[in-house]
C-alpha positions, -999 to +999 in steps of 0.1 A: -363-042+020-340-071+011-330-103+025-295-116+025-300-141-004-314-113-026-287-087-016-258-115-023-273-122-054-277-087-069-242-081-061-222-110-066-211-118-033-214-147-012-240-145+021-210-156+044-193-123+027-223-099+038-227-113+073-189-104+075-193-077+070-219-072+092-200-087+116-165-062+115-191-033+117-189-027+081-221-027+068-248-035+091-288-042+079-312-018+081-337-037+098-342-075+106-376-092+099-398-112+128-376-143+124-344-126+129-335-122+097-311-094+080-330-072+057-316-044+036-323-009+027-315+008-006-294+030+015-277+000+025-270-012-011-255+020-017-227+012+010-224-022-001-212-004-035-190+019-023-177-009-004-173-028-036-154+004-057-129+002-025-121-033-030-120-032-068-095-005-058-076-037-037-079-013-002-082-037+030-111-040+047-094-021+076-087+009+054-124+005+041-138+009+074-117+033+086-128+058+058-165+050+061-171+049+094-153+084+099-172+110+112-167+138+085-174+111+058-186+124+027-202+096+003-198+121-030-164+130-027-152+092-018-169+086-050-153+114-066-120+096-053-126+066-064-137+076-098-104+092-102-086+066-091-105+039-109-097+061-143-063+062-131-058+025-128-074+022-162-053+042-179-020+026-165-040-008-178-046+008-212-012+013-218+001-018-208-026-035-232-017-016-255+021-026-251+012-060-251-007-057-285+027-040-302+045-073-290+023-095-304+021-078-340+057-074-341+061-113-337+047-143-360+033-177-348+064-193-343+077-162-318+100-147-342+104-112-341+089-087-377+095-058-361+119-049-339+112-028-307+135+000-289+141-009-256+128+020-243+093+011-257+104-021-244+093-016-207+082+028-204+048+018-196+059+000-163+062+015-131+093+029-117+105+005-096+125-022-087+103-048-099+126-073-080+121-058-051+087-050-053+077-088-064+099-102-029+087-079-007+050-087-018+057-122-016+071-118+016+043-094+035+018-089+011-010-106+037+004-081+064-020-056+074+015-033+069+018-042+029-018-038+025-024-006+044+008+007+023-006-008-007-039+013-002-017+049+007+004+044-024-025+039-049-035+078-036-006+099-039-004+123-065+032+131-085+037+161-059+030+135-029+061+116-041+080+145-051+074+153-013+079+118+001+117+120-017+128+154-002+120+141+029+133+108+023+163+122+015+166+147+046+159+120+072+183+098+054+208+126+057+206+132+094+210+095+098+244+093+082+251+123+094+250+112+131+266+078+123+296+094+100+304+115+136+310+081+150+276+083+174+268+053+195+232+041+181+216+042+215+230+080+221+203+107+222+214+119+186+208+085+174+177+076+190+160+109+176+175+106+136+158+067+132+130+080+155+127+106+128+134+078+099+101+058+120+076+087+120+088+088+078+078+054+072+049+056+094+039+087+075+040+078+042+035+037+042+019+022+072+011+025+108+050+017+128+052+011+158+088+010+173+084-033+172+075-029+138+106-006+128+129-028+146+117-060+126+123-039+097+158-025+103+166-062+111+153-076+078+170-045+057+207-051+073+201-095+072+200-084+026+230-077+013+213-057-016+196-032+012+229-031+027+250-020-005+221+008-012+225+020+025+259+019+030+270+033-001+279+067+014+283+051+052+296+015+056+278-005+081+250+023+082+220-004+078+232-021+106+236+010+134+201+018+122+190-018+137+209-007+164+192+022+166+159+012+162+166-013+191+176+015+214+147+031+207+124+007+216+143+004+248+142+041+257+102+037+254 
């Protein structure tokens, strides 16, 4: 058996880390010694590490427990997992490293360029995103159990997961303007059922949403201009009957 101090030590944690942990039901001792002390099995380091892979992976602690305290929780295949997406990460990491080395040889000390890069090997190892976007709304919720819990989802899905996620994206966006273009009140019954159907998508694929949730959203989508113009491309003042929407939902219960 270990004690705390040994236990922190051997994995490079803090003490106040472990009794946390302890504490949230994540990874209780073993056994505790006459004085009351923690003391730690080797089946308890063993969690501790898996515990470790998860948030080298950046999951919340939420997620983390959630997983490993499931009933049909399998310790190989999570590590399976893991592995995979630990190589995954890797290998975005790789690339980008390796970007980063071609832009420094094809510049001298002074930042001039020798070589000249395409633009397209300029930035194809980056993600497909709106990096503008992406950086904001981190900024803005990225200590929200919402961003982390999406955050954690994302890092899992495959290139048919997001293949999926579009189609239905794309079906539950055109219901929506759909039911708006034929002039539907928000808080009619066709309304309420196209952004409850919009809700269940983002609580699907991104994070738990509850109906207060999804009407903070809508709100903070139709308050940005640049949400708005994507929105209402096809449908002006779509973004803000969704609020609407999302409003009478909440209402109807």
């Amino acid at each position: 058996m270990y004690q705390i101090g040994e236990v922190a030590t051997l994995a490079k944690v803090s003490i106040r880390l472990l009794r946390h942990y302890d504490e949230i039901g994540l990874l209780a001792p073993s056994g505790r010694s006459e004085a009351g002390y923690r003391l730690y099995a080797h089946g308890d380091l063993q969690r501790l590490q898996q515990i470790l892979f998860y948030r080298t992976l950046e999951f919340p602690l939420e997620e983390i427990k959630r997983l490993m305290t499931a009933p049909g929780f399998d310790r190989h295949a999570a590590l399976l997992q893991q592995r995979e997406l630990i190589r995954r990460k890797a290998q975005e990491l790789g690339a980008v490293l390796d970007l980063l080395e071609h832009t420094i040889a094809g510049i001298d000390p002074s930042g001039q360029e020798k070589n000249t890069m395409s633009t397209k090997e300029m930035f194809e190892v980056f993600p497909d995103m709106k990096q503008e976007y992406q950086d904001e709304a981190q900024e803005r919720w990225g200590n929200t159990d919402a961003w982390k819990q999406s955050a954690a989802r994302w890092s899992k899905y495959t290139r048919a997961d997001m293949e999926r996620m579009k189609q239905e994206m794309a079906q539950v966006f055109g219901q929506l303007e759909k039911v708006f273009a034929a002039g539907t009140r928000p808080d009619a019954p066709a309304a309420i059922a196209a952004i409850e159907a919009q809700r269940l998508l983002s609580d699907k694929w991104f994070y738990d949403c509850p109906k207060e949730l999804h009407v903070k959203g809508t709100e903070w989508v139709a308050r940005d201009e640049r949400y708005v113009r994507n929105i209402d491309k096809n449908c002006p003042g779509l973004a803000a009957w969704m609020h609407q929407a999302a409003k009478a939902n909440l209402t109807a219960g």
